[in-house]
C-alpha positions as CSV (number, residue, x, y, z in Angstrom):
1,X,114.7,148.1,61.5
2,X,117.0,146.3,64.1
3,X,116.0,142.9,62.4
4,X,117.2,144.1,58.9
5,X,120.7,145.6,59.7
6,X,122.7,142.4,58.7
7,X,123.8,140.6,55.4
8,X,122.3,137.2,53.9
9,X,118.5,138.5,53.6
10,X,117.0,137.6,50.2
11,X,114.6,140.4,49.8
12,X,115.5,144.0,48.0
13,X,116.0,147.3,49.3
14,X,114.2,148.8,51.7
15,X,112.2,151.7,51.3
16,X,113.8,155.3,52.2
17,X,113.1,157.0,55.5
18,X,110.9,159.7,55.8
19,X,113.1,162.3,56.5
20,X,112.4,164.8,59.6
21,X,111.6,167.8,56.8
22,X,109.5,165.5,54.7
23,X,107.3,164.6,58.0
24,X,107.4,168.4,59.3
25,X,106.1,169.1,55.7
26,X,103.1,166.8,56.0
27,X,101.8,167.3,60.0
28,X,99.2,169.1,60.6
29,X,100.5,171.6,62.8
30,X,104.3,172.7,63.0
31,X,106.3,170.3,64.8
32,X,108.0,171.5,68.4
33,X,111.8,170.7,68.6
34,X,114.2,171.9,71.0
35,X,116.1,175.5,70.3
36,X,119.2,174.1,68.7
37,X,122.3,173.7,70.1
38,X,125.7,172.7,69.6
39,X,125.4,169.6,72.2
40,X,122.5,168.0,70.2
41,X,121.1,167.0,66.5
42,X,118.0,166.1,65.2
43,X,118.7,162.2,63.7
44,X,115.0,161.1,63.2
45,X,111.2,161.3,63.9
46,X,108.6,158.5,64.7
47,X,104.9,159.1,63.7
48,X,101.5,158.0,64.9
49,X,97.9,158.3,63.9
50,X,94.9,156.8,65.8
51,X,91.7,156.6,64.2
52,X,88.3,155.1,64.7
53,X,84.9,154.7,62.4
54,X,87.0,156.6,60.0
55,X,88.0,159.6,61.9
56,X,91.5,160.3,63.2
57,X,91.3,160.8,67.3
58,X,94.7,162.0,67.1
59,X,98.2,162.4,65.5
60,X,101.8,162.5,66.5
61,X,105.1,162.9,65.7
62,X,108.5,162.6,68.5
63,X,112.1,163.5,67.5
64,X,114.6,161.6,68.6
65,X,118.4,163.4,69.2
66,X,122.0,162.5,69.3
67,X,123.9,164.1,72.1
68,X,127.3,164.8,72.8
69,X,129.5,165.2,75.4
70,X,132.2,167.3,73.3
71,X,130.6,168.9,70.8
72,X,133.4,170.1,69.0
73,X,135.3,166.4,68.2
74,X,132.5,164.2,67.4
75,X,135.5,161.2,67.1
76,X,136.2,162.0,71.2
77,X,135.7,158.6,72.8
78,X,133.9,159.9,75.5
79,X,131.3,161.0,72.9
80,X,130.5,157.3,72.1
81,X,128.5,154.1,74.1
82,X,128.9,150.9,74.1
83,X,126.9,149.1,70.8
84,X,126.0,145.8,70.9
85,X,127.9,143.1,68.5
86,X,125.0,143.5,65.6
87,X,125.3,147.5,65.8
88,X,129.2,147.2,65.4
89,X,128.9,144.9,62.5
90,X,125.7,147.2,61.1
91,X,128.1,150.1,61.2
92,X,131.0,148.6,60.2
93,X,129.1,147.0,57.2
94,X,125.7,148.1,56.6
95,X,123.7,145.7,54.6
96,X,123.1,146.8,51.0
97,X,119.3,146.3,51.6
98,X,119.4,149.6,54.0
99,X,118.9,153.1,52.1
100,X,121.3,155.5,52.8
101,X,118.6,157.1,55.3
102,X,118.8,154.1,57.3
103,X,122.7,153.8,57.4
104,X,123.4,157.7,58.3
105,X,120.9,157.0,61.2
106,X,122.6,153.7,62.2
107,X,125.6,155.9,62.5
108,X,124.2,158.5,64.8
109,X,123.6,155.4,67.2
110,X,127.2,155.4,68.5
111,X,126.4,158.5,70.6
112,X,123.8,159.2,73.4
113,X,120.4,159.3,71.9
114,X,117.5,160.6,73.4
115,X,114.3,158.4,72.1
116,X,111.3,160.4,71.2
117,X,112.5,163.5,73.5
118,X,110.1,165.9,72.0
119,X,106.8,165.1,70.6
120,X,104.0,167.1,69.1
121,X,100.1,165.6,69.2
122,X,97.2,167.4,67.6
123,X,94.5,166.0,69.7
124,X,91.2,164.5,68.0
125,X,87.9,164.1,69.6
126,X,87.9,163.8,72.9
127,X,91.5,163.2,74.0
128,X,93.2,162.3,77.5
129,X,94.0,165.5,80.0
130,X,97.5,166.6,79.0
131,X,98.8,164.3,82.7
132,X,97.5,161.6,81.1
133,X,99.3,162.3,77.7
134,X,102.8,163.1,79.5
135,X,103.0,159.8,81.5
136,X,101.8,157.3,78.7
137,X,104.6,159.0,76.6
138,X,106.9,158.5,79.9
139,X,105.8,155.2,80.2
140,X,106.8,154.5,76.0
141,X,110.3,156.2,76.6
142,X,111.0,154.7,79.5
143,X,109.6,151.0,78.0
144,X,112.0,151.2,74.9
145,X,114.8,152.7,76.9
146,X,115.2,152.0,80.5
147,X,113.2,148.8,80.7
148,X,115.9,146.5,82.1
149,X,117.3,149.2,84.7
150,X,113.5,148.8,86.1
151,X,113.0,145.2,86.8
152,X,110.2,144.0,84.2
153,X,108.3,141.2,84.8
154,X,109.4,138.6,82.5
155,X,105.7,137.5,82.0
156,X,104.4,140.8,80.7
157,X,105.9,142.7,77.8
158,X,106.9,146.5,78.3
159,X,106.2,146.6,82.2
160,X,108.1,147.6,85.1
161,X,108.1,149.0,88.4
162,X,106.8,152.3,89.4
163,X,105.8,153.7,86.2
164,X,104.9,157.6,85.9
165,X,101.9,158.5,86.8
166,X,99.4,161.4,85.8
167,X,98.8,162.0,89.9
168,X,102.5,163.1,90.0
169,X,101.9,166.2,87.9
170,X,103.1,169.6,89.4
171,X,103.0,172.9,87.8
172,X,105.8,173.5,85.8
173,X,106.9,176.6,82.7
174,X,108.7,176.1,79.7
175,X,110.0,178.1,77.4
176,X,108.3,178.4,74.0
177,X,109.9,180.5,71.1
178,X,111.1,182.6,73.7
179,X,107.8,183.1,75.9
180,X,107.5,181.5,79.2
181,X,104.3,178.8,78.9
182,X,102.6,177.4,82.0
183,X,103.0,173.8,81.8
184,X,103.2,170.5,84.0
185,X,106.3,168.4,84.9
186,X,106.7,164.6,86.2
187,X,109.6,163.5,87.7
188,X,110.9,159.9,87.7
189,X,114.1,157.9,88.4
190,X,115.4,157.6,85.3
191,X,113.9,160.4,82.9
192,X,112.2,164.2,83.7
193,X,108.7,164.8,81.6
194,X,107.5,168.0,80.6
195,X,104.5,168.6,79.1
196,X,102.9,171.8,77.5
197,X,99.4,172.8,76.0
198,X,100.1,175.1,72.3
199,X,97.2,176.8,70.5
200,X,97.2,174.2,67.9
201,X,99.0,171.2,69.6
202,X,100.5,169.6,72.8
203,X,104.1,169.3,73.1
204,X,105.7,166.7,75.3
205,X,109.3,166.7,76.3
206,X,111.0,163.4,77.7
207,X,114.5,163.3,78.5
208,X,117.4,161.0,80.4
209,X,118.0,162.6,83.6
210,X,121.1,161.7,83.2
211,X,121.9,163.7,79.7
212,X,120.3,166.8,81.6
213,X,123.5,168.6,82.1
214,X,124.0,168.8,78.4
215,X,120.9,170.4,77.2
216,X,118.4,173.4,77.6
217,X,114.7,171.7,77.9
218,X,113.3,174.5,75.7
219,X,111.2,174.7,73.0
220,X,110.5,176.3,69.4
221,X,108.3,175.2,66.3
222,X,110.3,173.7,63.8
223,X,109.6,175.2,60.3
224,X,108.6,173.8,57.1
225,X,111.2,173.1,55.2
């Protein structure tokens, strides 16, 4: 989407966004999301299916969150980052190629935003050990996130230095609809990872360590709409 927020392309409108409901409505299992509260909203889900000789290995789906530092005045300055040049001019005029999906989320960029801090998988055959699943979802966040702060290697796309690793897992517990789940954790410089099995899913929690003060880490399953 960054690509497209500007004026002067010649094709039409882009399509709509699935919305959050319109995904929940369509997984598989119900989506986890974090209990709400007043510090954090629900701005937009990414999806994923793998598949192979026809059958899906597995499926997943990770909300992403605007967070704020005063909840009760959104306009508070120390609510807002720092946007780039194309983000300013994206929000000051959105292109008339974006739906209005696209330009409320573009909006929610001026705060915080946690990328894909809780996601749900519905395993397929097989599967990775849910260590393995935290830290390659670590390793994502942290890639489209935190990559500079890490010193990537020039040379090789979405690496850098001491990335998470399933050998760092310790026991951990979170809280899921109100009952205390066994669960593993993995702790790393810039974000914590929690990870939890479900009866009918895994759900994965990545967040900034830095954006910790502002939030209870605990879960619930988001229902249909």
């Amino acid at each position: 989407m960054m690509g497209s927020l500007g004026h002067g392309e010649p094709d039409g409108p882009l399509p709509e966004i699935p919305s959050l409901d319109e995904v929940g409505a369509a997984f598989p299992v119900l989506l986890a999301t974090l209990v709400p509260q007043p510090s954090i909203r629900e701005i937009g889900v990414n999806t994923f299916v793998s598949s192979g000789d026809g059958v899906v290995d597995a499926q997943a789906a990770a909300i992403m969150y605007a967070i704020f530092w005063n909840p009760d005045d959104l306009d508070d300055p120390i609510n807002h980052v720092v946007l780039t040049p194309e983000l300013e001019a994206a929000l000051a005029n959105p292109s008339p190629r974006l739906p209005a999906s696209a330009v409320e989320w573009i909006r929610w960029l001026r705060f915080p935003v946690a990328y894909e801090a809780v996601q749900t998988q519905v395993p397929g055959r097989g599967g990775q050990a849910l260590p393995e699943r935290l830290a390659l979802h670590m390793r994502n966040v942290i890639g489209n996130t935190f990559r500079e702060q890490r010193r990537p290697d020039p040379h090789e796309p979405w690496t850098f230095v001491d990335p998470p690793s399933a050998h760092e897992a310790a026991e951990a517990s979170v809280i899921v609809d109100g009952a205390a789940l066994p669960a593993i954790s993995i702790d790393d410089e810039h974000v914590l990872g929690l990870g939890v099995e479900l009866d009918d899913a895994v759900a994965l929690i990545v967040w900034p360590k830095h954006l910790l003060p502002l939030v209870r880490l605990e879960l619930t399953r988001r229902p249909r709409a």
